[in-house]
C-alpha positions in Angstrom: 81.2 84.2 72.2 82.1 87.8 74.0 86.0 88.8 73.9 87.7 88.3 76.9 88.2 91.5 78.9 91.5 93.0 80.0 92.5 93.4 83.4 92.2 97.1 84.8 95.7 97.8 85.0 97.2 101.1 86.8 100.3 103.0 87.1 102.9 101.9 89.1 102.9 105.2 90.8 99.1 104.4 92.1 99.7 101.1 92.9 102.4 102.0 95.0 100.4 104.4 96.8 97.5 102.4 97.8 100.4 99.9 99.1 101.3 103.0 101.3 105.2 102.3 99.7 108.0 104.9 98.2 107.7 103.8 94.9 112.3 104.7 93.9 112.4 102.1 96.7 110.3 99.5 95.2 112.0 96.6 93.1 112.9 97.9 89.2 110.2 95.2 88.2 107.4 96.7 89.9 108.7 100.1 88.4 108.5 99.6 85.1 105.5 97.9 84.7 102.0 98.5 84.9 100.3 96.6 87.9 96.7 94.9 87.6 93.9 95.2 90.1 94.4 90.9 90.5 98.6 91.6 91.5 97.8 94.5 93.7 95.1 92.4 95.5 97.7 89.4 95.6 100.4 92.4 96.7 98.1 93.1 100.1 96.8 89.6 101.1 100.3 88.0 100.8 102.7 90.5 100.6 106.1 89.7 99.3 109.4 89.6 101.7 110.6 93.1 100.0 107.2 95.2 100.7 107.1 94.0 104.1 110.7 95.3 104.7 110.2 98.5 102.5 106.4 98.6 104.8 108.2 98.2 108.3 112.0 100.1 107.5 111.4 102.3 104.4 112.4 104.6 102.9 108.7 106.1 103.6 106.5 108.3 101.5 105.6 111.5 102.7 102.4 111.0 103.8 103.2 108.2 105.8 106.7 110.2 107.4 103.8 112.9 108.3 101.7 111.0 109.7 104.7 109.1 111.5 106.1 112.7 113.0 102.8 113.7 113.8 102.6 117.1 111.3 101.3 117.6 108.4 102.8 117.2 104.8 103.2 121.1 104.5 104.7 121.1 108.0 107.2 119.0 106.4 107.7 121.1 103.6 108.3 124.0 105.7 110.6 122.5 107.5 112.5 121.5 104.4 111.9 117.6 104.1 112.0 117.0 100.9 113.3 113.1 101.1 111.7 110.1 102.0 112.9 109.1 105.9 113.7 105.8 106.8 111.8 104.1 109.7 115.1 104.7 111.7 115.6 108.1 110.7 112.0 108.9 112.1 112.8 107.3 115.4 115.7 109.7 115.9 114.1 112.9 114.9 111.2 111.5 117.3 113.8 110.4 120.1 115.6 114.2 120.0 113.1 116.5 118.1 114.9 119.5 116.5 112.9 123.2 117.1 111.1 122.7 113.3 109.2 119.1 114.8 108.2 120.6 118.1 106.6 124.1 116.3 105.0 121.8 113.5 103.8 119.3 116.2 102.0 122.4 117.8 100.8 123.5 114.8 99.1 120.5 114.3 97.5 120.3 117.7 95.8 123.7 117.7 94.7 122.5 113.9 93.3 119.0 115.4 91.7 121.2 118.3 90.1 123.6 116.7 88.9 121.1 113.8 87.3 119.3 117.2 85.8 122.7 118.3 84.4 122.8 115.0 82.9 119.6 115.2 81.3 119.7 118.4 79.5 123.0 117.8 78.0 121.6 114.6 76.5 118.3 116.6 75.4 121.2 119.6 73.4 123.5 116.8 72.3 119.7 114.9 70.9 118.5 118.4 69.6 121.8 119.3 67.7 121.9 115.8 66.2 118.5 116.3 65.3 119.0 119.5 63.6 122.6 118.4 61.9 120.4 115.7 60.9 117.9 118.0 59.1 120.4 120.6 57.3 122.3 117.4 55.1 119.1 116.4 
């Protein structure tokens, strides 16, 4: 007779990150304790009524404020956002963006831009390569 096994369990902090939640917004019960791979599982195929209002009005983690805004995490940081944004607060930076939003908004552009530069001339030199390869044999 083999013992049973425990349940993988993880941090709260984890768990509410693969939820995409900020966890100080989270009920004290999911807080405090540690969260099993079988409750998160539960947590994303039948969400409870608080994580689909934390989900769809926040507070938001950072990440998901970034992505939101349409800058990066250290585009928030420079511009000084330190606290998790509501759902509503993001609609009215979005609705009147102050200077900090449009310059990081840029910023992020040029980075997507030149990251798709970047891209393409690695598939042009990968295509040139085969085709090279194909004309030698």
């Amino acid at each position: 007779m083999s013992p049973e096994k425990t349940p993988q369990t993880m941090k709260p902090a984890t768990a509410a990150k693969k939820l995409g939640i900020y966890l100080p917004a989270a009920p004290a019960e999911f807080q405090e304790a540690p969260v099993t791979r079988a409750t998160l599982n539960a947590l994303l195929e039948t969400p409870p009524e608080w994580l689909v209002q934390l989900r769809l009005e926040g507070p938001h983690p950072r990440d998901i404020v970034a992505r939101k805004l349409g800058v990066s995490i250290s585009g928030l940081a420079r511009a000084g956002v330190t606290d998790a944004l509501t759902t509503a607060e993001i609609a009215a930076l979005l609705q009147s963006p102050p200077a900090w939003l449009v310059t990081e908004r840029a910023t992020q552009a040029e980075v997507r831009a030149e990251n798709k530069r970047i891209k393409d001339e690695k598939l042009g030199r990968a295509i040139l390569a085969a085709e090279k390869n194909a004309d030698s044999e």
